[in-house]
C-alpha positions as CSV (number, residue, x, y, z in Angstrom):
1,X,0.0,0.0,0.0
2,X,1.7,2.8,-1.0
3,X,2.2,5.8,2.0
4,X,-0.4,8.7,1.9
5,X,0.9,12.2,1.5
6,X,-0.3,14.9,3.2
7,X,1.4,18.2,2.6
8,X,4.4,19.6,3.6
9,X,2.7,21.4,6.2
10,X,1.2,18.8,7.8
11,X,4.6,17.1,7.8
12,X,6.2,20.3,9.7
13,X,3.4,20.1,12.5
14,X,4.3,15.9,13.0
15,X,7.8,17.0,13.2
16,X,7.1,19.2,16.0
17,X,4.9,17.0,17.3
18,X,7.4,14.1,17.1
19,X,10.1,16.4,18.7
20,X,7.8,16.9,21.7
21,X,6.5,13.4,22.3
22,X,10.1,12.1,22.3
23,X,11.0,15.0,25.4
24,X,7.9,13.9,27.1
25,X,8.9,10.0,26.5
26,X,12.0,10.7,28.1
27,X,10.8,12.0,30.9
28,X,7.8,9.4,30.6
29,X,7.1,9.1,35.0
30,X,9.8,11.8,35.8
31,X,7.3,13.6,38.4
32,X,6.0,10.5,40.1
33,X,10.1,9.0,39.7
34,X,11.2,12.4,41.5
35,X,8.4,12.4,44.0
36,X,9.2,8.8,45.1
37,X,12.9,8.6,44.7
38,X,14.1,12.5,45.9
39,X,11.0,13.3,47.9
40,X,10.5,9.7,49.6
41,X,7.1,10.1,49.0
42,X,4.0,7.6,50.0
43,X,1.7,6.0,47.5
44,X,-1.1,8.5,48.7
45,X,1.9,11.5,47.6
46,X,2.3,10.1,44.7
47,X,-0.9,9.8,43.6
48,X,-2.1,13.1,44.7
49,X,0.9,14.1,42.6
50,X,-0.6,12.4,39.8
51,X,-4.6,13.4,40.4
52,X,-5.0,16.8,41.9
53,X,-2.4,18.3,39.3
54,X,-4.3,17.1,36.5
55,X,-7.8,17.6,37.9
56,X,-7.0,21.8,39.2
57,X,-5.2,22.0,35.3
58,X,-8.5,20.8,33.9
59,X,-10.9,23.4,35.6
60,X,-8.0,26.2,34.6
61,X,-8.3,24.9,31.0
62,X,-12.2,25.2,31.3
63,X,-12.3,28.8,30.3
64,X,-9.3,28.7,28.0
65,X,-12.1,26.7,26.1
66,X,-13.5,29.8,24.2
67,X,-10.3,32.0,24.2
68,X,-8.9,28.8,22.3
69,X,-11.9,28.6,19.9
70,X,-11.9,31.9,18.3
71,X,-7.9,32.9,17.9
72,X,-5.7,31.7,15.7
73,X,-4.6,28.0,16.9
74,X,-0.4,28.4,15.9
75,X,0.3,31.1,17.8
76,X,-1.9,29.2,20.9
77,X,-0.2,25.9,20.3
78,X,3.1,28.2,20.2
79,X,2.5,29.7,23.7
80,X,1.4,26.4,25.3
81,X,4.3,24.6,24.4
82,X,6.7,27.9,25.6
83,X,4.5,27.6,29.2
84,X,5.3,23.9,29.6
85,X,8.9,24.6,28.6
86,X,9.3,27.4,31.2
87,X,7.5,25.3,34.1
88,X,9.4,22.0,33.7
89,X,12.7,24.1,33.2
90,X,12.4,25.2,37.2
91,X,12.4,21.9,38.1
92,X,15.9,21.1,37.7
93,X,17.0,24.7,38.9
94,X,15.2,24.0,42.3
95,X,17.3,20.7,42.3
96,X,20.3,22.4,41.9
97,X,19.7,24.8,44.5
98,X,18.5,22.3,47.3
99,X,14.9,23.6,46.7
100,X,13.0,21.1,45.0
101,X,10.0,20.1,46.9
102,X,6.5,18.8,46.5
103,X,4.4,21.8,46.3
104,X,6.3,23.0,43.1
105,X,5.9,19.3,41.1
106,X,2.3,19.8,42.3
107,X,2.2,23.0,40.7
108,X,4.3,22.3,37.8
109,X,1.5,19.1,37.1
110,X,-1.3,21.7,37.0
111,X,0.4,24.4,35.0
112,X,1.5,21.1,31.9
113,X,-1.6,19.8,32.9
114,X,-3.4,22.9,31.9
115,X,-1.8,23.6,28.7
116,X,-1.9,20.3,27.9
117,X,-5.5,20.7,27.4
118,X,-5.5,24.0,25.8
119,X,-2.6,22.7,23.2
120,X,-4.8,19.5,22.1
121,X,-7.9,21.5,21.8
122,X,-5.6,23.8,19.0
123,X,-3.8,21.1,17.5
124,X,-6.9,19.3,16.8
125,X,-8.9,22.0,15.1
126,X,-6.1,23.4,12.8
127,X,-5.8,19.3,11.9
128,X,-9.0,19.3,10.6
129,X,-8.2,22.6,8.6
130,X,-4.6,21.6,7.6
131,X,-6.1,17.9,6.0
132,X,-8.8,16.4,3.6
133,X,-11.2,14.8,5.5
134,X,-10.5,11.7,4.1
135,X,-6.9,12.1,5.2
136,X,-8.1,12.8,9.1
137,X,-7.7,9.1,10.0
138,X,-4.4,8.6,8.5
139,X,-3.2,11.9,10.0
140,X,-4.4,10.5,13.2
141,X,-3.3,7.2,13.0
142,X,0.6,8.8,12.2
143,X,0.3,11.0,15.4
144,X,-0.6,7.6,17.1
145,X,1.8,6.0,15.9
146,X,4.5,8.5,17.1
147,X,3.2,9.3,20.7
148,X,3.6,5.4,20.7
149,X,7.2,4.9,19.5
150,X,8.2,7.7,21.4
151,X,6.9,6.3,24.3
152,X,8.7,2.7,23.4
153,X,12.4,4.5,23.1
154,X,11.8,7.0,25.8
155,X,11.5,5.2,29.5
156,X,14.7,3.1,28.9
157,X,17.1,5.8,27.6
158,X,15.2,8.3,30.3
159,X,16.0,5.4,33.0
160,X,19.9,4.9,31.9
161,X,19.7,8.9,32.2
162,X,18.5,9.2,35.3
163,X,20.9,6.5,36.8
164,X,23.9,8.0,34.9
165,X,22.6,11.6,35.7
166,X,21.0,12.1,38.5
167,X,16.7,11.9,38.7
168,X,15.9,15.6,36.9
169,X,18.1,14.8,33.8
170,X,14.8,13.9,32.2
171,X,12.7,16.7,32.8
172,X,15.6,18.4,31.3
173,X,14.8,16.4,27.8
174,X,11.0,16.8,28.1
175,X,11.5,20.5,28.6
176,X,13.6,21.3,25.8
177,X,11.2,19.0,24.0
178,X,8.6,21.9,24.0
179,X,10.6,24.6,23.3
180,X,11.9,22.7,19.7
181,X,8.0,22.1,19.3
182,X,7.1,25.7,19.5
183,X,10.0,26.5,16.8
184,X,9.0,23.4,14.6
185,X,5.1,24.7,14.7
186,X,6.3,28.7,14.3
187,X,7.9,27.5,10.7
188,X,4.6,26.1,9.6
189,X,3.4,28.6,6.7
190,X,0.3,29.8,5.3
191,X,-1.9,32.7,6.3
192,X,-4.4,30.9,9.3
193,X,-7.4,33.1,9.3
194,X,-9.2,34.5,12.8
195,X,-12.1,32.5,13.5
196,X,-14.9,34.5,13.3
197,X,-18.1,33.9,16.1
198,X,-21.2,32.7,15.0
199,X,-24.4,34.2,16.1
200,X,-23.9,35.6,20.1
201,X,-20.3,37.0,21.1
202,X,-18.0,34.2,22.5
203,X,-17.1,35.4,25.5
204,X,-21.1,34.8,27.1
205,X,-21.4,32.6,30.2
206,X,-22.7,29.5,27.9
207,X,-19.6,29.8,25.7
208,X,-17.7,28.0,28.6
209,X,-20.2,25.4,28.0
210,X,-20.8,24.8,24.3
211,X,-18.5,21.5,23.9
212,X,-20.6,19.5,26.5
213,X,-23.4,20.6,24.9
214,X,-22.7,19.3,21.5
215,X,-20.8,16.0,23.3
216,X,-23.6,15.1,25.5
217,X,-26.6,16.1,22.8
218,X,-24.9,13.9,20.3
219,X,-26.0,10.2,21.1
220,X,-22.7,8.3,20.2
221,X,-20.5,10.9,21.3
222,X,-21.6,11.0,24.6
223,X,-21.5,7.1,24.8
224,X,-17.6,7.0,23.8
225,X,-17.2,9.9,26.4
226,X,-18.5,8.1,29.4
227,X,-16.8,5.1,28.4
228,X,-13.5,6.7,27.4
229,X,-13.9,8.1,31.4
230,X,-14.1,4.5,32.6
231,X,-11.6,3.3,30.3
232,X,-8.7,5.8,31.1
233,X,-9.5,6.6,34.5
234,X,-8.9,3.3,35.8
235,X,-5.9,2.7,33.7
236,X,-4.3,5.5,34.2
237,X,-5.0,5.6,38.3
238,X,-3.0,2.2,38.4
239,X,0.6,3.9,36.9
240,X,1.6,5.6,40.6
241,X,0.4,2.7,42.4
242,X,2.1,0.5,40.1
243,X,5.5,2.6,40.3
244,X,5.4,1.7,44.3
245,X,4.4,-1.7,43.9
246,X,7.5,-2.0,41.5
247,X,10.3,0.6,42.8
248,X,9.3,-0.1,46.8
249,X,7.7,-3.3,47.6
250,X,9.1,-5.3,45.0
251,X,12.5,-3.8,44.1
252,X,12.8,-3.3,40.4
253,X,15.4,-0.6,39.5
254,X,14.6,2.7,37.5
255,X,15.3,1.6,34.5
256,X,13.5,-2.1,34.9
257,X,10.4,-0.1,35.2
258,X,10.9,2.4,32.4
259,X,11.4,-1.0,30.3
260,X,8.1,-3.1,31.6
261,X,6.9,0.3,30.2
262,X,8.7,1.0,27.2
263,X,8.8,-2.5,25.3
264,X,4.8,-3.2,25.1
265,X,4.7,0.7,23.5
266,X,6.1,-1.4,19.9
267,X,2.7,-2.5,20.0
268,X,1.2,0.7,20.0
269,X,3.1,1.2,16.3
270,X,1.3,-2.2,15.2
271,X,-1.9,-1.3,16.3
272,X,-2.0,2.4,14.8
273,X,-0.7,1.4,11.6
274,X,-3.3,-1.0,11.4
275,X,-6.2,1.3,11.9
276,X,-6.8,2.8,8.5
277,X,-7.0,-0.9,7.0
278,X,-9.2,-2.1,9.6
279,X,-11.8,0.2,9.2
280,X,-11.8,0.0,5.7
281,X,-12.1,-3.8,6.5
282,X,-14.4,-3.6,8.9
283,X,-16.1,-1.1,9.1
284,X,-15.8,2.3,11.8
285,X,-18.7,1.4,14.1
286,X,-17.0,-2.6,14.8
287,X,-14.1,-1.3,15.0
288,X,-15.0,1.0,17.8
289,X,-17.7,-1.9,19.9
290,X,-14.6,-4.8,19.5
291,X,-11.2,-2.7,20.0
292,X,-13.0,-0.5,22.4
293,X,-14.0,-3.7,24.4
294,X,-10.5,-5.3,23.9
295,X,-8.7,-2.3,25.1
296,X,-10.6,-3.1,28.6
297,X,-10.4,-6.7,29.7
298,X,-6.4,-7.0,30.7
299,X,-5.8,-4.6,32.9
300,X,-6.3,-7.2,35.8
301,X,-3.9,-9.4,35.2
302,X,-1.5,-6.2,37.2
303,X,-2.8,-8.0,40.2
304,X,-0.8,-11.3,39.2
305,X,2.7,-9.4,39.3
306,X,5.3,-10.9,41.1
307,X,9.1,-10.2,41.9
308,X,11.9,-10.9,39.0
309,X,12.0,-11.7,35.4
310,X,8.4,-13.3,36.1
311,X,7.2,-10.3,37.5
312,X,8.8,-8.0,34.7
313,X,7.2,-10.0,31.9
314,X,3.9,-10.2,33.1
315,X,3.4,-6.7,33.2
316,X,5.1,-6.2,29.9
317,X,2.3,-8.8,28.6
318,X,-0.5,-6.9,30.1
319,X,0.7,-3.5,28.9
320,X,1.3,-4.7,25.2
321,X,-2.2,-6.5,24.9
322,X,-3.5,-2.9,26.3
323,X,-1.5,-1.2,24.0
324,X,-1.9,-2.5,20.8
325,X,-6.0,-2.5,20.9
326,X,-5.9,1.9,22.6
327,X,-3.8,2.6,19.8
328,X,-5.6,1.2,17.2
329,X,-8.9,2.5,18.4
330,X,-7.9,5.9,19.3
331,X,-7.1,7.1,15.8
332,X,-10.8,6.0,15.2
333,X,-11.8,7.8,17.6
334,X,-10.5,11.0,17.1
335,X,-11.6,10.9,13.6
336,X,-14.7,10.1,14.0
337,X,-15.1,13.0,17.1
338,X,-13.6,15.6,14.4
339,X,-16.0,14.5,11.9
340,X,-19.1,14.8,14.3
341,X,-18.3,18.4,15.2
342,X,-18.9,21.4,13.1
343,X,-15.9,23.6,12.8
344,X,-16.9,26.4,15.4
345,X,-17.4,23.8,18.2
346,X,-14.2,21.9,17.7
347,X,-11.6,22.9,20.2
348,X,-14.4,23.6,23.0
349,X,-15.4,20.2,22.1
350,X,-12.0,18.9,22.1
351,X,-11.4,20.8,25.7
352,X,-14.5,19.1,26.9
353,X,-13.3,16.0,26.5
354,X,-9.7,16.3,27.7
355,X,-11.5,17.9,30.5
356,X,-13.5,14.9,31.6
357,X,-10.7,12.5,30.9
358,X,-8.3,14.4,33.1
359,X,-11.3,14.6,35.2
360,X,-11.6,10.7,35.5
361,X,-8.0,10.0,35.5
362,X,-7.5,12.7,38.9
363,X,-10.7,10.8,40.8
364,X,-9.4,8.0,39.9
365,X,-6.2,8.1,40.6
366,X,-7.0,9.7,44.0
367,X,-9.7,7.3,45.7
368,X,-6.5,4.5,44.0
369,X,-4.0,6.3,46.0
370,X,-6.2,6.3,49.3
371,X,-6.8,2.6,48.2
372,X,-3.7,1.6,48.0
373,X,-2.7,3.5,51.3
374,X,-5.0,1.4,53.3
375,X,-5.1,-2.2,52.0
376,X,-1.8,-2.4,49.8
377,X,-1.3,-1.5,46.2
378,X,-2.5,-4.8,44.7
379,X,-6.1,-4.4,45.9
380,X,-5.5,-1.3,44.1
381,X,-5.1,-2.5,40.9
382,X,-7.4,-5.4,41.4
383,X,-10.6,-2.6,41.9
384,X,-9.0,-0.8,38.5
385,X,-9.3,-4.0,37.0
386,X,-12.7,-5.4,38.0
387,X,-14.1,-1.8,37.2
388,X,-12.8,-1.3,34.0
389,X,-14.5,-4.2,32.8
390,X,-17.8,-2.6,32.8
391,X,-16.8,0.2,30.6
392,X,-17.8,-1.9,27.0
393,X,-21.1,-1.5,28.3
394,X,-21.2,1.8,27.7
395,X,-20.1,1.6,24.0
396,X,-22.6,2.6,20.9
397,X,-24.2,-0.3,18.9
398,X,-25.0,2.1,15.8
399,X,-24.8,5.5,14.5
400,X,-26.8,7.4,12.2
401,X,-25.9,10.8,12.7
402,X,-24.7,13.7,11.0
403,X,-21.1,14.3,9.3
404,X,-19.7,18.1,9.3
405,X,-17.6,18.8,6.7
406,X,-14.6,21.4,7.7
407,X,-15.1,25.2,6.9
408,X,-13.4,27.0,4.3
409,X,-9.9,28.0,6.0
410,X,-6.7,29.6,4.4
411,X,-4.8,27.7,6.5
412,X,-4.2,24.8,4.4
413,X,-2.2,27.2,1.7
């Protein structure tokens, strides 16, 4: 099958993209890795490391929604990658200074956290300018694909940092990470237009609102949203209970656990190549009920980890079974949520989702944390497990509804 081509301006934004997701796979962990290994921190630190940043970013990002919406998304993308840059950058000065404590990762979290959000709600809505729409899934599927190999190189060469370098060496990487994506997405060209309100002025109470309206008015939309909650959520709340279930109770080094992370990613390049081809096998709305139940029914076997090679393989077996079905049915997803949104909703839409998700992921991860505190870190996991097994319930049989075509925009000169 000969490879798709998409522009040369697309291919600028995946380079910046790729340059970012490679800083952040090096430093896949690093707050949670610092909190536990320079802090000494608990698993109920740890995990309000990883929940209340996140869940504080996501109701900052909630009225970014609108300012996000109607400006033009470079220069926003731009300025969210410079405030990530500048807030991971005083982690290793704090280090160096004898500093560093857990306030300031907290409030580094919320501040990435936060921009996070605001950057995805930009990049997705000049994607859908930049593209055909019959290139948004391949487009997708190649931003998968990257987040997923950079994820698979990342954690080992970030561990060999970290015990060659001291614990902040990869923040250092992720940081300078978004700084090379702001220049990457600064040499895009073409003019990119102002978007231009439609009907009542933007900046109205409702305005704040207008993504969950569309998400939770649209019947399949709203059913992938509250099962994407109960899919990532639990997922995601087992990673800090999991790094003190490996690193404390069960001994693994640094750079053991950035591999039991890293190898299983190589899936995630199998699984998002093979979305375009599935689909057009297949069919969108199978692919969505059968990947988005496979994605679901592993993440038990975390309970089963023991110490050693046995150990180290078991949750390398989990995480790639995992892996390979997310990232096939994430650039499905994503398609199919651009295509279901007109063009004026898009980026509140998109915040709207990222909000909830990071909304799941901080409860989750919290009431894990307390969990985990009080009966051990396996019970933990096995309550992520057993709970994330009800999510394919929640996934659409059918859908009949609309598709919006993209407006007119001069940014795809």
């Amino acid at each position: 099958m000969a490879r798709r081509r998409l522009g040369r301006q697309f291919g600028r934004l995946w380079a910046a993209y790729a340059v970012s997701a490679y800083g952040s796979g090096l430093g896949f962990g690093a707050l949670p890795l610092i909190a536990v290994l320079v802090l000494h921190a608990g698993p109920a630190e740890v995990s309000a490391l990883s929940a209340v940043g996140p869940a504080v970013g996501a109701l900052i990002a909630v009225p970014l929604a609108p300012w996000v919406e109607f400006r033009r998304k470079r220069p926003v993308m731009i300025s969210m990658d410079l405030t990530r840059f500048a807030a991971m950058a005083t982690i290793p000065v704090a280090y160096a200074v004898g500093l560093l404590g857990f306030v300031q990762l907290l409030a580094v979290s919320i501040v990435v956290a936060a921009a996070k959000i605001a950057f995805g709600a930009a990049s997705g809505a000049h994607l859908k300018a930049l593209v055909r729409p019959d290139d948004l899934l391949v487009a997708n599927a190649r931003f998968e694909s990257t987040n997923w190999s950079s994820i698979a190189v990342g954690p080992p060469l970030g561990g060999a940092a970290i015990g060659l370098f001291g614990p902040v060496t990869t923040v250092v990487a992720d940081a300078l990470g978004y700084l090379l994506s702001a220049l990457g997405i600064a040499a895009i060209r073409g003019r990119e237009e102002t978007p231009r309100p439609t009907g009542k002025a933007p900046v109205r109470a409702g305005a704040l609102l207008d993504g969950w309206r569309h998400i939770m008015g649209h019947p399949v939309l709203r059913a992938l949203y509250l099962n994407n909650m109960l899919v990532s959520g639990p997922i995601m709340a087992t990673e800090p209970v999991l790094a003190v279930l490996l690193l404390r109770q069960l001994g693994f080094a640094p750079w053991q656990y950035g591999l039991a992370f890293a190898v299983p990613c190589l899936g995630g390049l199998v699984g998002s190549r093979l979305a375009r081809r599935t689909v057009d096998r297949y069919g969108r709305d199978r692919v969505l009920r059968t990947v988005g139940t496979l994605r679901a029914v592993w993440l038990i076997g975390l309970v089963f980890v023991r110490p050693g090679v046995v150990g180290l393989v078991t949750v390398m077996a989990v995480e790639l079974a995992i892996i390979i079905n997310m990232s096939l049915y994430t650039p499905v997803l994503a398609t199919y949520r651009l295509e279901r949104t007109p063009g004026h909703l898009v980026a509140r839409t998109l915040t709207a989702w990222s909000i909830g998700q990071q909304a799941s992921i901080a409860v989750f991860t919290a009431l894990g944390g307390l969990l985990a505190d009080a009966t051990g870190p396996r019970t933990a996991l096995a309550a992520a497990g057993l709970l994330v097994l009800t999510a394919p319930l929640l996934l659409p049989r059918r859908d009949r509804t609309p598709y919006h075509q993209p407006e007119p925009s001069r940014s795809r000169a």
